[in-house]
N, C-alpha and C positions, 0 to 999 in steps of 0.2 A: 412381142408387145410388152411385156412384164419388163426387158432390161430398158425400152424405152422410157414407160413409164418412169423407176426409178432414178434414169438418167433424169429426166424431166424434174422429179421432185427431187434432188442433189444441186440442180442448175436455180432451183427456184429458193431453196432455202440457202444458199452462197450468199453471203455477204456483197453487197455492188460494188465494183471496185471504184477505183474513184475516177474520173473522167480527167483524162491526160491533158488534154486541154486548160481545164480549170485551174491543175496544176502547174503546165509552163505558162502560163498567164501569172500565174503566183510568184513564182521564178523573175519573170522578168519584169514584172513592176510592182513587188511587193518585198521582194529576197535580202534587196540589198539594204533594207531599215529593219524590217520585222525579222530575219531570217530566216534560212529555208526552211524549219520547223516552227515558225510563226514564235518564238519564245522572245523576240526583242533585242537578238544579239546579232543581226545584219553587220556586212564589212564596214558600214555609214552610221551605223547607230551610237557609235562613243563621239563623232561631232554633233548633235544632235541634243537641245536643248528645249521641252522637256526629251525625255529617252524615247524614243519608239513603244507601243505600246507590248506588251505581251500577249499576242493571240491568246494563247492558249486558256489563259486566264479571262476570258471575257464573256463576262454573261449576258452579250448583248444578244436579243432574240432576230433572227434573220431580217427583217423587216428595218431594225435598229442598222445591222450590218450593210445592208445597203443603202441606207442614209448615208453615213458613217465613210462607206465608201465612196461613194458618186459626191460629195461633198459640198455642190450647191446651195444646201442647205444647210449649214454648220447646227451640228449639237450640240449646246455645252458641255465642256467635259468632257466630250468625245472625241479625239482626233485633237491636233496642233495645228496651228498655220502652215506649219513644215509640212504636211500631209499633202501631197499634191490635189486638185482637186480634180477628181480621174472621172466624174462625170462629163467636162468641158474639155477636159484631154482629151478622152475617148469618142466624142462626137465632132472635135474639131480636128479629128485625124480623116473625116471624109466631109470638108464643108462640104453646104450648100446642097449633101445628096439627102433624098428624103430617105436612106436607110441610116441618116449619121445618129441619132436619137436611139432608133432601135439597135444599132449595133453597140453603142454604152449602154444598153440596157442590160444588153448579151451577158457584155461582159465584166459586167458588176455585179450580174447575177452570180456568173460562174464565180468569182470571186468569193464572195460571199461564202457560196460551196463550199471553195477551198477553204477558210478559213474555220469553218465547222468543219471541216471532216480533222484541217491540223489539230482542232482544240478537241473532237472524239478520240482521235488515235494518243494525243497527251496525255487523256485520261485513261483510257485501255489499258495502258502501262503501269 
């Protein structure tokens, strides 16, 4: 009973890793402007006028981030034209089905995630 315990309070105080998902979603529509460590240096980012932004650096609060994301809603200052706008992407990759709304919601959330957990681990360093 006692090593379960322990085990139990070792599993509970671990750090949450980060959800792999949120990750290759980051990868693959976010990698190639922002970079794979969100800092602004993507394979696309030197054609790119203004630059991509640098994750890491952004004090925008999750709430801002998924605005920001889903892009429907332009924030000034926030994001370029160049930004795809990955709310209407991501709901026009299942017309017509009543989950196409909630699945870009999915996945702007996890987004979002990702984008706080690149700019925690940039700072941890």
């Amino acid at each position: 009973m006692k090593a379960t315990t322990s085990l139990l309070f070792l599993l509970a105080a671990a750090p949450a890793a980060a959800d792999p998902g949120s990750h290759d979603l980051y990868l693959r529509y976010c990698a190639s402007c922002h970079g794979s460590e969100g800092r602004g240096d993507g394979p696309a980012a030197s054609a790119l006028q203004p630059p991509p932004a640098n994750l890491t650096k952004s004090t925008l609060d999750r709430a801002a981030l998924v605005a920001v994301i889903d892009g429907r809603h332009r924030i000034l200052g926030h994001g370029s034209e160049q930004m795809p706008v990955w709310g209407l992407l991501f709901a026009e990759e299942s017309p017509g089905t009543a989950a196409a709304e909630e699945t870009a919601r999915i996945r702007i959330e996890a987004l979002a995630s990702e984008v706080i957990r690149l700019r925690t681990a940039a700072h941890d360093h």
